[in-house]
PDBQT receptor file of N, H, CA, C and O in Angstrom, charges set to zero:
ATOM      1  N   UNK A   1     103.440 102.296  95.105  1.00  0.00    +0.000 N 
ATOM      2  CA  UNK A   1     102.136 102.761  95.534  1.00  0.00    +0.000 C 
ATOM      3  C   UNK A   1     101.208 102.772  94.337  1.00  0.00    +0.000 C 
ATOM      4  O   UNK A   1     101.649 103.118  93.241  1.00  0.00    +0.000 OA
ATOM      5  N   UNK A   2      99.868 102.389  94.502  1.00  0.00    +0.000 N 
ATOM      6  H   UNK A   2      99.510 102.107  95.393  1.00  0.00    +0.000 HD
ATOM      7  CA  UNK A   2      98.985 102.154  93.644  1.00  0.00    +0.000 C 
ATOM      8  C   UNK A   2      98.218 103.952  93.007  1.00  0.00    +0.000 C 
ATOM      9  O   UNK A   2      97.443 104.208  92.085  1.00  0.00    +0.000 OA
ATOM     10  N   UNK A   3      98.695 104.561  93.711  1.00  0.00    +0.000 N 
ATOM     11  H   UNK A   3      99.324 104.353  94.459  1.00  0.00    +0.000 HD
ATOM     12  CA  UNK A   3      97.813 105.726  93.487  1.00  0.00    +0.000 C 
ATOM     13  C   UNK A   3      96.529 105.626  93.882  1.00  0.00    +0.000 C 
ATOM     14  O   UNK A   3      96.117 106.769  93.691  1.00  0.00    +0.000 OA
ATOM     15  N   UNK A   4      95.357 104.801  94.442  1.00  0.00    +0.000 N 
ATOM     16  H   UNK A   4      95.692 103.872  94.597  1.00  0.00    +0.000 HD
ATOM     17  CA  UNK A   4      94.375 104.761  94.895  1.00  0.00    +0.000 C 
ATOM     18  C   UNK A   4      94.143 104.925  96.211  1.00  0.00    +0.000 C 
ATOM     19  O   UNK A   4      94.795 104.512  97.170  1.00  0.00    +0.000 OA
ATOM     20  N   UNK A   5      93.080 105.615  96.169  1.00  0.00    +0.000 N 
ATOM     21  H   UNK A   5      92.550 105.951  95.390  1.00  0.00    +0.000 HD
ATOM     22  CA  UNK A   5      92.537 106.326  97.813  1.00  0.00    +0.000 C 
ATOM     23  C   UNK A   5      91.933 104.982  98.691  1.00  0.00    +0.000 C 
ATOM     24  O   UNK A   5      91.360 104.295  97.846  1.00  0.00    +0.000 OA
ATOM     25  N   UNK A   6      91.823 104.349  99.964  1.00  0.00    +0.000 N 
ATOM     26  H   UNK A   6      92.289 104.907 100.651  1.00  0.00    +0.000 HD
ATOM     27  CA  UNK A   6      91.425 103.497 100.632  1.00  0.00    +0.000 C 
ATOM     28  C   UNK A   6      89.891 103.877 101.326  1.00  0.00    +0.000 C 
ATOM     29  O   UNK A   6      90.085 104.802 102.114  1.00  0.00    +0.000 OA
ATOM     30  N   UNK A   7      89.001 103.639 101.316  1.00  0.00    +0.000 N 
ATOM     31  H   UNK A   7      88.843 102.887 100.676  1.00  0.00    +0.000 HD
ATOM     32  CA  UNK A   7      87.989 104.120 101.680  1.00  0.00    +0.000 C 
ATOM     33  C   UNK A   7      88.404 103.936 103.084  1.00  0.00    +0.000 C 
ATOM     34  O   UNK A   7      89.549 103.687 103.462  1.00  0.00    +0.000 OA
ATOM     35  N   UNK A   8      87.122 104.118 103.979  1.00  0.00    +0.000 N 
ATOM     36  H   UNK A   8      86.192 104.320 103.672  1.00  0.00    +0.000 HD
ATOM     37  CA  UNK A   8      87.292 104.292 105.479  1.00  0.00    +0.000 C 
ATOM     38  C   UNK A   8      86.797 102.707 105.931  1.00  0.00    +0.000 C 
ATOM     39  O   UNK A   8      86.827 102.442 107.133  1.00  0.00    +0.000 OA
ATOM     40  N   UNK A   9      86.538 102.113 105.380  1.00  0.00    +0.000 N 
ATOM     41  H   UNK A   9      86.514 102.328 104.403  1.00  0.00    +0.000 HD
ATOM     42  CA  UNK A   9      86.326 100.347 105.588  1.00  0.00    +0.000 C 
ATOM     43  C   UNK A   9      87.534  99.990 105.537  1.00  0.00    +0.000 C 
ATOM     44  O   UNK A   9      88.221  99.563 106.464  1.00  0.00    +0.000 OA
ATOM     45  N   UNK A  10      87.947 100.227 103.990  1.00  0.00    +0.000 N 
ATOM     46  H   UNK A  10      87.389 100.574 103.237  1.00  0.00    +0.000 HD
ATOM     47  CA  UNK A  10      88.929  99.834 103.668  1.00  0.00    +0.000 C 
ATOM     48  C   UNK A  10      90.249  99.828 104.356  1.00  0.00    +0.000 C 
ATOM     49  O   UNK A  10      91.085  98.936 104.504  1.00  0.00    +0.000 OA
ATOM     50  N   UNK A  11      90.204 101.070 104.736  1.00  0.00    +0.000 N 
ATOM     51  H   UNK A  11      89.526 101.794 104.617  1.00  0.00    +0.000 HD
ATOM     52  CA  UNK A  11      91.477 101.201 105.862  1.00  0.00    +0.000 C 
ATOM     53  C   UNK A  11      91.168 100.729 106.928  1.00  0.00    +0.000 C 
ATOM     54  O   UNK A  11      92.230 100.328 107.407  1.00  0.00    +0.000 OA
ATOM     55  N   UNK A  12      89.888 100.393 108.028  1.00  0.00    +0.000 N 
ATOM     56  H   UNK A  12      89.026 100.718 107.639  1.00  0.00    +0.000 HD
ATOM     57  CA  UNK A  12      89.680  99.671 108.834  1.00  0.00    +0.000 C 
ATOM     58  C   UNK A  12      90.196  98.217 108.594  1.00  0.00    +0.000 C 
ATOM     59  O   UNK A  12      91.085  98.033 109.425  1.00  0.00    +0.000 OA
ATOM     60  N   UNK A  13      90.051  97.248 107.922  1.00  0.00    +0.000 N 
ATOM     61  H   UNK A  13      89.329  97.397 107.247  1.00  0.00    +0.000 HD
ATOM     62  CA  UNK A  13      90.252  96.041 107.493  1.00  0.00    +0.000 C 
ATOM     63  C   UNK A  13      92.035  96.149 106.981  1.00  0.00    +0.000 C 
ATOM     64  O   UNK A  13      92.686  95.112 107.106  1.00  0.00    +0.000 OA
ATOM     65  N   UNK A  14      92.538  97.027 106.590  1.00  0.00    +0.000 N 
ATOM     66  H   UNK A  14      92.009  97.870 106.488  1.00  0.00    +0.000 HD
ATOM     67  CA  UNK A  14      93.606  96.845 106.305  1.00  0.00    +0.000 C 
ATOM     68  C   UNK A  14      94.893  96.865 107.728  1.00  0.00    +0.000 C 
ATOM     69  O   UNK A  14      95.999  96.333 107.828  1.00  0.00    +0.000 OA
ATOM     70  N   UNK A  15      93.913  97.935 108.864  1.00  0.00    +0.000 N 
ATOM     71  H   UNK A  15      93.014  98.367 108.783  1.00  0.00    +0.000 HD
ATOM     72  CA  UNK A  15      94.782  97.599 110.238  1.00  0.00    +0.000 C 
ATOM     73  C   UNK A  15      94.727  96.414 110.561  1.00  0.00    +0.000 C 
ATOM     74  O   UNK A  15      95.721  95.690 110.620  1.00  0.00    +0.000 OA
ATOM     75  N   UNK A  16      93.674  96.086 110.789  1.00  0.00    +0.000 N 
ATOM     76  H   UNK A  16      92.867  96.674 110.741  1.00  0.00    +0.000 HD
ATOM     77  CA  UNK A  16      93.194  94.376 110.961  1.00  0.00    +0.000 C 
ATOM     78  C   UNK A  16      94.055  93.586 110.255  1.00  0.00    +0.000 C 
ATOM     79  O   UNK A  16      94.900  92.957 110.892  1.00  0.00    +0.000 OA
ATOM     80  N   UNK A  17      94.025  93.524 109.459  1.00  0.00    +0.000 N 
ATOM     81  H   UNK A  17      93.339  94.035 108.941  1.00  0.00    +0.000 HD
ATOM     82  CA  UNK A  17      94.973  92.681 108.659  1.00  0.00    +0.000 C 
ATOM     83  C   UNK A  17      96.356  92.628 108.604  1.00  0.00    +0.000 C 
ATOM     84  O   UNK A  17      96.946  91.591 108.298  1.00  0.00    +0.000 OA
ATOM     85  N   UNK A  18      96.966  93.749 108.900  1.00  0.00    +0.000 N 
ATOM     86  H   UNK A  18      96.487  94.590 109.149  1.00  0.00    +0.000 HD
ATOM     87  CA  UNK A  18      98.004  94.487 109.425  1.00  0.00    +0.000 C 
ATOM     88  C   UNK A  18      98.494  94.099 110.584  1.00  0.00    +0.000 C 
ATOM     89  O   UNK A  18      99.704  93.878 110.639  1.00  0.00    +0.000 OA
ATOM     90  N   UNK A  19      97.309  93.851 112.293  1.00  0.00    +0.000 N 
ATOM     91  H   UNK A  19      96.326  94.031 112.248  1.00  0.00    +0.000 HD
ATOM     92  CA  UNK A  19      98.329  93.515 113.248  1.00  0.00    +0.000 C 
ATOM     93  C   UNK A  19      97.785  95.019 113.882  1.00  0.00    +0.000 C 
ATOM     94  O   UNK A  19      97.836  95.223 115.095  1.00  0.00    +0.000 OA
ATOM     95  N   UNK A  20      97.333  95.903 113.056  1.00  0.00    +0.000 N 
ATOM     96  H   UNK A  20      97.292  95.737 112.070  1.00  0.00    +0.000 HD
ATOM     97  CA  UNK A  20      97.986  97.326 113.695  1.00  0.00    +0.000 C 
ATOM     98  C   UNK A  20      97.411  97.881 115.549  1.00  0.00    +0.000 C 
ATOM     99  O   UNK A  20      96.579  98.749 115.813  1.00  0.00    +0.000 OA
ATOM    100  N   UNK A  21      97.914  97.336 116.171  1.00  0.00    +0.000 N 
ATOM    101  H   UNK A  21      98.590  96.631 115.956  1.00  0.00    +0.000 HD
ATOM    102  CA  UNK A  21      97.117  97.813 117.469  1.00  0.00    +0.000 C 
ATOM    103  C   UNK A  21      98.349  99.373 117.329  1.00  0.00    +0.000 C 
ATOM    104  O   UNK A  21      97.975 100.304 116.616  1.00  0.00    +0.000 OA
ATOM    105  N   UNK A  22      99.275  99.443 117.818  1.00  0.00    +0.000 N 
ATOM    106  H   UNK A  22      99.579  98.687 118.398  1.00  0.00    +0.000 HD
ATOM    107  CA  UNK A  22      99.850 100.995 117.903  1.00  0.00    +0.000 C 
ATOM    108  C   UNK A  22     101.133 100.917 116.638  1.00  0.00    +0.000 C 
ATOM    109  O   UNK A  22     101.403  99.942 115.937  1.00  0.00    +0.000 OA
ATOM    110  N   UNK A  23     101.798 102.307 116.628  1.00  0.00    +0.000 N 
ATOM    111  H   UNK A  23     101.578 103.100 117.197  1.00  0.00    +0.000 HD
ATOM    112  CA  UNK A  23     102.870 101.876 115.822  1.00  0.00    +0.000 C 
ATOM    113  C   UNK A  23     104.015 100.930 116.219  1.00  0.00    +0.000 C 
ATOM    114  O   UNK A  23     104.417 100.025 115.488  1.00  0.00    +0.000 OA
ATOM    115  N   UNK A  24     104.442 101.175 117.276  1.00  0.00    +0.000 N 
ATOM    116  H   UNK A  24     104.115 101.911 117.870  1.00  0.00    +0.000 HD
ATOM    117  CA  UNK A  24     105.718 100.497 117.828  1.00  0.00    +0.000 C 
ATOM    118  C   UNK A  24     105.355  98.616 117.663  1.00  0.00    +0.000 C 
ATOM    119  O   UNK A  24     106.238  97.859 117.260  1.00  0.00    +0.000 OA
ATOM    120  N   UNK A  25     103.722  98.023 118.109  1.00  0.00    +0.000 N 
ATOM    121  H   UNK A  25     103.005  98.638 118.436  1.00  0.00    +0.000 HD
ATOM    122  CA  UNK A  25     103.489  97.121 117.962  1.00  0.00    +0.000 C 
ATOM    123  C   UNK A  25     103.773  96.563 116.290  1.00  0.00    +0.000 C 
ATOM    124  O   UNK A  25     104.059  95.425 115.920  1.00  0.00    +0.000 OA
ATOM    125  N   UNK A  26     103.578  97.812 115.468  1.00  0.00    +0.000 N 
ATOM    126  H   UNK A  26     103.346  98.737 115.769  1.00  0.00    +0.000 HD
ATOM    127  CA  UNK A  26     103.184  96.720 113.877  1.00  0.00    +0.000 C 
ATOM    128  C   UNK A  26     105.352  97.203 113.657  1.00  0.00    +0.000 C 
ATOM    129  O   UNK A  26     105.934  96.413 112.913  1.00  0.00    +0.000 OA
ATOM    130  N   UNK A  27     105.691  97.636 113.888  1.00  0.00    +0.000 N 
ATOM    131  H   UNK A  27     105.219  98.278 114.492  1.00  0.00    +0.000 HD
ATOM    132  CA  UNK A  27     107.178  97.471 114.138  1.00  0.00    +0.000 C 
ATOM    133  C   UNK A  27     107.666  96.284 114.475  1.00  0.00    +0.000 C 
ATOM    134  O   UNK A  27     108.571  95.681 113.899  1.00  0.00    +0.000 OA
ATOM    135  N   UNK A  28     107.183  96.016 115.223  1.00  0.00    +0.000 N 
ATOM    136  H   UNK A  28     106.447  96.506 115.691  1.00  0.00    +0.000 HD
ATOM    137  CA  UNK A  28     107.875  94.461 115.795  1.00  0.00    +0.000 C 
ATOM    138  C   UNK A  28     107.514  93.323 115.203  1.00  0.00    +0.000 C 
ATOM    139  O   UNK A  28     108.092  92.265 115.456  1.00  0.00    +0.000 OA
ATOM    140  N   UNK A  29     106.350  93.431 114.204  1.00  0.00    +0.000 N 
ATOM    141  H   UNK A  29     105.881  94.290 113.999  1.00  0.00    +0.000 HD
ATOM    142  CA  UNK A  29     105.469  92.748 113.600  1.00  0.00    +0.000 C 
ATOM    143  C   UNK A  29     105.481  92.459 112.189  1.00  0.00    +0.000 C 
ATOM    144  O   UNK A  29     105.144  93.390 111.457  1.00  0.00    +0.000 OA
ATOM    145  N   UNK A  30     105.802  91.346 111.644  1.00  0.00    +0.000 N 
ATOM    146  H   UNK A  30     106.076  90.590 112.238  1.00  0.00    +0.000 HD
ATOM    147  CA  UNK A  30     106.190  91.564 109.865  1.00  0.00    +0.000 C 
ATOM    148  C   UNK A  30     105.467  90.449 109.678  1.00  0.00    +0.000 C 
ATOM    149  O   UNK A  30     105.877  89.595 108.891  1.00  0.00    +0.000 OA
ATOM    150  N   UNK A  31     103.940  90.237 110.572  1.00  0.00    +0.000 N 
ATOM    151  H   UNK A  31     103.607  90.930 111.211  1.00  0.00    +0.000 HD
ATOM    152  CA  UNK A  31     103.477  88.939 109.609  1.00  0.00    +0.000 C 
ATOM    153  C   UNK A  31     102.000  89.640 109.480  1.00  0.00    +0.000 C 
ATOM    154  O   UNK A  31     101.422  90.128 110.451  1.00  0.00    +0.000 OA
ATOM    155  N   UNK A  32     101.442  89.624 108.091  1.00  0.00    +0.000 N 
ATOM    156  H   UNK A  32     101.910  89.228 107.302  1.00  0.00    +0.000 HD
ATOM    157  CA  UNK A  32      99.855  90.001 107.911  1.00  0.00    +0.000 C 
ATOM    158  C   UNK A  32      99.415  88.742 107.827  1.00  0.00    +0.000 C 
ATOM    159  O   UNK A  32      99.697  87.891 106.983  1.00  0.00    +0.000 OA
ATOM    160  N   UNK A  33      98.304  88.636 109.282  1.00  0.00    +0.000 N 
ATOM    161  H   UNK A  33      98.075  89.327 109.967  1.00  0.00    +0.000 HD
ATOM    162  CA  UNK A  33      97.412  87.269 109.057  1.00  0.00    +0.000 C 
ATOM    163  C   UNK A  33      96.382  87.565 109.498  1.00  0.00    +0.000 C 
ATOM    164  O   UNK A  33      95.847  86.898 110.385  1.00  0.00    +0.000 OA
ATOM    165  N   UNK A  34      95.654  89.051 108.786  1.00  0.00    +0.000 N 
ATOM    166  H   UNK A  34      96.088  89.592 108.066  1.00  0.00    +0.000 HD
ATOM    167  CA  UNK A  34      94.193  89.136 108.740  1.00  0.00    +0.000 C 
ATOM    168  C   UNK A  34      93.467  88.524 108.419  1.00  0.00    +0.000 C 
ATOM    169  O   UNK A  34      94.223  87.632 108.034  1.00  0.00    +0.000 OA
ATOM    170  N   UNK A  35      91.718  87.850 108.022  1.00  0.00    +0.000 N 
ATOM    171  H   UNK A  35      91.103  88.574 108.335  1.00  0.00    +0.000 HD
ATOM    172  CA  UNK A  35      91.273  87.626 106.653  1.00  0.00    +0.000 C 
ATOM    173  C   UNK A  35      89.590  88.104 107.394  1.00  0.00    +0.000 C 
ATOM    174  O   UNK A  35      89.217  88.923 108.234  1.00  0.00    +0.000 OA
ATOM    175  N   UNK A  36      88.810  86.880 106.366  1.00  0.00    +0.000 N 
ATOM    176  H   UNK A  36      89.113  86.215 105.683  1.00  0.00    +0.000 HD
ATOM    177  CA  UNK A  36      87.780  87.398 106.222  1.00  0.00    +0.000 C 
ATOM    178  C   UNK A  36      87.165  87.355 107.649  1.00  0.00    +0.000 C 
ATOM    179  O   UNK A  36      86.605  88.407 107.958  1.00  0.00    +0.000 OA
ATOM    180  N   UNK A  37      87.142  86.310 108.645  1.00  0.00    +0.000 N 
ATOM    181  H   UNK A  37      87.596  85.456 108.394  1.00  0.00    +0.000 HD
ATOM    182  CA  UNK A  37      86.540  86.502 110.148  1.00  0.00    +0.000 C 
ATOM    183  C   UNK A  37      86.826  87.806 111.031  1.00  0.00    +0.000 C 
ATOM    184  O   UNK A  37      86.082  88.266 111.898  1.00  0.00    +0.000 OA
ATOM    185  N   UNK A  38      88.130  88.325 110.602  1.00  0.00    +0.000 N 
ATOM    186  H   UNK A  38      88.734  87.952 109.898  1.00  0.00    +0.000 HD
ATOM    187  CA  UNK A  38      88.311  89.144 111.762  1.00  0.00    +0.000 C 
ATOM    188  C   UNK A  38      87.943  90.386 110.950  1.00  0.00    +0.000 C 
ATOM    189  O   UNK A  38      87.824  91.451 111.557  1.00  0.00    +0.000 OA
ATOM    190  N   UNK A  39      87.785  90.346 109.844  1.00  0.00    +0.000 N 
ATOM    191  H   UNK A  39      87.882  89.482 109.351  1.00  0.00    +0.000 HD
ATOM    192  CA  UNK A  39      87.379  91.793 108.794  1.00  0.00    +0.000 C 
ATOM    193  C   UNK A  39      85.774  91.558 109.421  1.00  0.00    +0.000 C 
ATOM    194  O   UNK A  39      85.332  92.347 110.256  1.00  0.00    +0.000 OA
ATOM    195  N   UNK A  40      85.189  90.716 109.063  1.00  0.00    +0.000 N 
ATOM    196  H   UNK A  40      85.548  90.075 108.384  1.00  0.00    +0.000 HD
ATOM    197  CA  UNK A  40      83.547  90.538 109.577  1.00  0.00    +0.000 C 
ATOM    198  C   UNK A  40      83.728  91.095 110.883  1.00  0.00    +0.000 C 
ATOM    199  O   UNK A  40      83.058  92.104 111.103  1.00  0.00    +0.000 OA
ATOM    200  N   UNK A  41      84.418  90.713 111.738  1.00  0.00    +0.000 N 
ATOM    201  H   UNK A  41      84.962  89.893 111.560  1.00  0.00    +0.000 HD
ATOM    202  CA  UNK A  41      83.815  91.116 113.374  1.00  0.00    +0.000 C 
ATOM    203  C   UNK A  41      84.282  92.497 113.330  1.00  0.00    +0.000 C 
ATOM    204  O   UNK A  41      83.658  93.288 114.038  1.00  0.00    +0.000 OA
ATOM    205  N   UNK A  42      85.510  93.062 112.458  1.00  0.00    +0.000 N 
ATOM    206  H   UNK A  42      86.016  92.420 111.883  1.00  0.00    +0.000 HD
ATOM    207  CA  UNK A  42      85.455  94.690 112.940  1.00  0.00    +0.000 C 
ATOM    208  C   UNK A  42      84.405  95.569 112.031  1.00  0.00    +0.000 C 
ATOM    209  O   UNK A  42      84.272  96.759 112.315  1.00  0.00    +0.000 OA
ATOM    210  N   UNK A  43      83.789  95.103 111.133  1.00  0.00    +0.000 N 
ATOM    211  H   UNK A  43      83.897  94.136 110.902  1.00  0.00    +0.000 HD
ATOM    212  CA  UNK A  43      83.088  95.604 110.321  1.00  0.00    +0.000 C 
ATOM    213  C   UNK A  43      81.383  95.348 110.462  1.00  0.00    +0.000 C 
ATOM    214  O   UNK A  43      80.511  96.022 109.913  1.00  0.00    +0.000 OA
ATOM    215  N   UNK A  44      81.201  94.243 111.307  1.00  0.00    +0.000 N 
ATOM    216  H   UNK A  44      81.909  93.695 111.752  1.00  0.00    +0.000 HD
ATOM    217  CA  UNK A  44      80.092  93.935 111.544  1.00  0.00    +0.000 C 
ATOM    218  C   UNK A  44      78.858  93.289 110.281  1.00  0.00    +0.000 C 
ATOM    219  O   UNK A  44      77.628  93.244 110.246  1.00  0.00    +0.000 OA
ATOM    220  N   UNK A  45      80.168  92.782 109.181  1.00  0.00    +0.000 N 
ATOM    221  H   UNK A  45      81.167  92.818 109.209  1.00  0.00    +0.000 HD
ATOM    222  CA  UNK A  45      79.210  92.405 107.463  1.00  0.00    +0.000 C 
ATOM    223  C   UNK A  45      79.074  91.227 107.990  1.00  0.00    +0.000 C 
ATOM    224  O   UNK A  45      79.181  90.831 109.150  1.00  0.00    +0.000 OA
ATOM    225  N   UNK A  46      78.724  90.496 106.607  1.00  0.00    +0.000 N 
ATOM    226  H   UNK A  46      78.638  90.818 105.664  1.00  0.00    +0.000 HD
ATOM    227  CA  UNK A  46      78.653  88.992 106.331  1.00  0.00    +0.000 C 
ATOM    228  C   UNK A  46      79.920  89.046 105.340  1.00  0.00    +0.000 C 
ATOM    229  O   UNK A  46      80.568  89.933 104.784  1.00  0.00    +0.000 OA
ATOM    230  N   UNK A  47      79.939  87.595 105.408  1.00  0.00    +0.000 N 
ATOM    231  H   UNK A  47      79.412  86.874 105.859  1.00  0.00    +0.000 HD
ATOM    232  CA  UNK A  47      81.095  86.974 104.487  1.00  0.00    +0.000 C 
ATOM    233  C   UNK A  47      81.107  87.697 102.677  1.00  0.00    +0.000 C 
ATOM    234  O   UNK A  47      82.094  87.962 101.990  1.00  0.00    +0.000 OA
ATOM    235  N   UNK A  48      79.434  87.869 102.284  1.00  0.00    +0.000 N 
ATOM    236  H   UNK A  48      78.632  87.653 102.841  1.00  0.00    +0.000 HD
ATOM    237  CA  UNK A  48      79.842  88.341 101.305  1.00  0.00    +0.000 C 
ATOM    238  C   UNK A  48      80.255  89.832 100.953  1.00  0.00    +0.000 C 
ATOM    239  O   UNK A  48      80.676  90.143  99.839  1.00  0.00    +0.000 OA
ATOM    240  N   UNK A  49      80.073  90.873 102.174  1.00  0.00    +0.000 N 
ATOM    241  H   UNK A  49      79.731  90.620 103.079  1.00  0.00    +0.000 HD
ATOM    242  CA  UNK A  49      79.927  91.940 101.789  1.00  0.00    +0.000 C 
ATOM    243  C   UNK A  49      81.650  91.791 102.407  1.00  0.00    +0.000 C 
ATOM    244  O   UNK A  49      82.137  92.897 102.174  1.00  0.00    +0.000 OA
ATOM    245  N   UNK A  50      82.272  91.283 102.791  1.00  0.00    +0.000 N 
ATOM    246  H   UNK A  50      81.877  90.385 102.980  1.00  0.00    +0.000 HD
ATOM    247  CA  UNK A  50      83.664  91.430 103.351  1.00  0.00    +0.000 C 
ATOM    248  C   UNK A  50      84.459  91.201 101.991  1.00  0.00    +0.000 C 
ATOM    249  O   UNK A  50      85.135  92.156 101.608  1.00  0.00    +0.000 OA
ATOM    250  N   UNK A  51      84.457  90.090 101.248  1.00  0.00    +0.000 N 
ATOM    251  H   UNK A  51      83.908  89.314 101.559  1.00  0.00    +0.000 HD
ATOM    252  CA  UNK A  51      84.623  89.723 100.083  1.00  0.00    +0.000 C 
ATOM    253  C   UNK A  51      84.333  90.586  99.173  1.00  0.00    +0.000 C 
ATOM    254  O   UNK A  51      85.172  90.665  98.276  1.00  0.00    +0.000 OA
ATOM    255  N   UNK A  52      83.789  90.994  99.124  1.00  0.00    +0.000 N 
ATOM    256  H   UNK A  52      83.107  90.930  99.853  1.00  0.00    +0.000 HD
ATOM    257  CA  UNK A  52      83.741  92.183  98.136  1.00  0.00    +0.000 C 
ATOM    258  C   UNK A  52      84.979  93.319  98.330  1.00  0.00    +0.000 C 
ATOM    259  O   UNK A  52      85.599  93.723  97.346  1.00  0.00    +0.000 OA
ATOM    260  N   UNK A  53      85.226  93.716  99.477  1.00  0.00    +0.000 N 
ATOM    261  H   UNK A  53      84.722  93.387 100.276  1.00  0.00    +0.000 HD
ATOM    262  CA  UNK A  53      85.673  94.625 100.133  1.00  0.00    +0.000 C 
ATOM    263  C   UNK A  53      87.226  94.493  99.908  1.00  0.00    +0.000 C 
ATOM    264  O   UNK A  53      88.015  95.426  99.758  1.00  0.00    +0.000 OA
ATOM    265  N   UNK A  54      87.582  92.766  99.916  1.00  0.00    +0.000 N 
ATOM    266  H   UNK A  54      86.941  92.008 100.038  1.00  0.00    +0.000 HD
ATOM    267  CA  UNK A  54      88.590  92.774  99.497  1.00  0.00    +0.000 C 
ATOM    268  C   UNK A  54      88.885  92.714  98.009  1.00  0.00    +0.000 C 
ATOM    269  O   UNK A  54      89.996  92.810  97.490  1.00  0.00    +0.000 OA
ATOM    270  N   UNK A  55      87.643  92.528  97.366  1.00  0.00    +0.000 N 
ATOM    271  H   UNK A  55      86.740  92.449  97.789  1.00  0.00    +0.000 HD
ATOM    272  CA  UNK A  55      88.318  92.561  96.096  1.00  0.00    +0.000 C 
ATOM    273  C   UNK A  55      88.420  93.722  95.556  1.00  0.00    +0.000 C 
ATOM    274  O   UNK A  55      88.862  94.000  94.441  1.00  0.00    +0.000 OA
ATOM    275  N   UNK A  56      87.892  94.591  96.580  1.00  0.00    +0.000 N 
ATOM    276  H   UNK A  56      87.533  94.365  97.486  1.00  0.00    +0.000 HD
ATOM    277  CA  UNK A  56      88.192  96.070  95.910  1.00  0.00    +0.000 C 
ATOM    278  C   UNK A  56      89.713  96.575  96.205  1.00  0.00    +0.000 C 
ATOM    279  O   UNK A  56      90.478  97.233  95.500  1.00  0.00    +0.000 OA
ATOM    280  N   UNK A  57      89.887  95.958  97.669  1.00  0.00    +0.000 N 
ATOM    281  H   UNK A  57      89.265  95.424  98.243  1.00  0.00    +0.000 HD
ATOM    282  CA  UNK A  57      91.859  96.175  97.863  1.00  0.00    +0.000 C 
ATOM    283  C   UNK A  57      92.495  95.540  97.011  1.00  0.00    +0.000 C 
ATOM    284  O   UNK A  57      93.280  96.272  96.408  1.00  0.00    +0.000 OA
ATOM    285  N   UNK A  58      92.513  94.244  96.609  1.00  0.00    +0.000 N 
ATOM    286  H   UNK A  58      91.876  93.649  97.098  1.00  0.00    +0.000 HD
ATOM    287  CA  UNK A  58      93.030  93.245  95.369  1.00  0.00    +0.000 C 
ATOM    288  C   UNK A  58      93.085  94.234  94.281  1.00  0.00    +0.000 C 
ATOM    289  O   UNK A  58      94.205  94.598  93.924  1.00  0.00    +0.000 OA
ATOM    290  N   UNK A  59      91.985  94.754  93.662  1.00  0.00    +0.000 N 
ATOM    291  H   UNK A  59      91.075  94.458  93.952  1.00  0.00    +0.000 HD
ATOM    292  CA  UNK A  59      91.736  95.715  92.247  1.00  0.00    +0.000 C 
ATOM    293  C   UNK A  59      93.063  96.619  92.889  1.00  0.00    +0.000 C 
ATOM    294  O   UNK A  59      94.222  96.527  92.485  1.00  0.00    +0.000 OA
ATOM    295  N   UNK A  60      92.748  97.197  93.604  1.00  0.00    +0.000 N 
ATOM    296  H   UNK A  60      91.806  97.272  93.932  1.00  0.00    +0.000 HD
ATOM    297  CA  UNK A  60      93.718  98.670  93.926  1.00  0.00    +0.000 C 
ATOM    298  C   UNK A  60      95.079  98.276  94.548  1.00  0.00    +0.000 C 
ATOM    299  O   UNK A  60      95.678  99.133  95.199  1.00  0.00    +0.000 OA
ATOM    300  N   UNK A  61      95.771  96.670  94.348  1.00  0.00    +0.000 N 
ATOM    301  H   UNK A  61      95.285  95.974  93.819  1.00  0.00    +0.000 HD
ATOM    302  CA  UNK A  61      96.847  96.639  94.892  1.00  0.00    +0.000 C 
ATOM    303  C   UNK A  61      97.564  96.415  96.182  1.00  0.00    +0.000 C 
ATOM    304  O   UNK A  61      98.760  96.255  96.425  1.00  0.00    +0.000 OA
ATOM    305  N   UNK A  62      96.450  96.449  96.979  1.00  0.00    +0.000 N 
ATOM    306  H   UNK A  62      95.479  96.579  96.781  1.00  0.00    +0.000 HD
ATOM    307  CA  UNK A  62      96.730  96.529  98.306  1.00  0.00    +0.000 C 
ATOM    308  C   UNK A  62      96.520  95.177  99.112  1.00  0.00    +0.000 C 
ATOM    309  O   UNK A  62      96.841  94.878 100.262  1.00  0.00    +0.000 OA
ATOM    310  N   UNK A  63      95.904  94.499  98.167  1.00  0.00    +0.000 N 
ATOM    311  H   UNK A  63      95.643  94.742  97.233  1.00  0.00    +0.000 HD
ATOM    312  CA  UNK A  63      95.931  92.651  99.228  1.00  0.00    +0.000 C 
ATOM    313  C   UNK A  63      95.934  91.986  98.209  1.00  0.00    +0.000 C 
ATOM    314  O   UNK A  63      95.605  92.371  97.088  1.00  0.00    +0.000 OA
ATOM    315  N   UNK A  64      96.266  91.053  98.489  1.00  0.00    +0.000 N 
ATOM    316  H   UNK A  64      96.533  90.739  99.400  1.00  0.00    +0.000 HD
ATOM    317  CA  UNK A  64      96.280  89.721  97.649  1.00  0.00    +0.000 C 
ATOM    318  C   UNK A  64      96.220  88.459  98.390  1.00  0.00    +0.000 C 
ATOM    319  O   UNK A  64      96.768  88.309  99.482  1.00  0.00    +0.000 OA
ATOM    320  N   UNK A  65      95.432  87.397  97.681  1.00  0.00    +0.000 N 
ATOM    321  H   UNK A  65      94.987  87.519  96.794  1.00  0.00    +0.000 HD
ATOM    322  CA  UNK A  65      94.788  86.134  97.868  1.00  0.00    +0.000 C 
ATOM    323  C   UNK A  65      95.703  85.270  98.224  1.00  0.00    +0.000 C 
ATOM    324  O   UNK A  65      96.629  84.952  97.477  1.00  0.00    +0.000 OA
ATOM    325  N   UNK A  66      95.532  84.795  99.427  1.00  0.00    +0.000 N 
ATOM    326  H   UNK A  66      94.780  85.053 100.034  1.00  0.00    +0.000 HD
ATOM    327  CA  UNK A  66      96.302  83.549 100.081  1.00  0.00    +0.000 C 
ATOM    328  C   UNK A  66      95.737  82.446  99.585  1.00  0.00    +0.000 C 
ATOM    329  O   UNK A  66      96.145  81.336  99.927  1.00  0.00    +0.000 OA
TER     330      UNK A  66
């Protein structure tokens, strides 16, 4: 664990990315194939403000670049 707090975007985009509709679903589920389109439509940004967003999870450990 990174020790860093996830903002409330941040953790939005990270279910997304995740799969997470309930728990039992991301259980059955071991593939993350979020990215930047489906972060835009739950977040309602543009491409660059999504990008940013991840490079703040990247900094803190929590995603990394396909």
């Amino acid at each position: 664990m990174t020790g860093h707090k996830l903002t409330e975007n941040e953790f939005r985009v990270m279910k997304v990315c995740l799969n997470y509709g309930n728990r039992q679903s991301q259980l059955e589920d071991n593939m993350s194939n979020g990215g930047v389109e489906e972060a835009m439509q739950e977040l309602g940004w543009n491409a660059q403000q999504v990008g940013g967003l991840f490079a703040s999870l990247e900094k803190k450990g929590y995603a990394y670049p396909d």
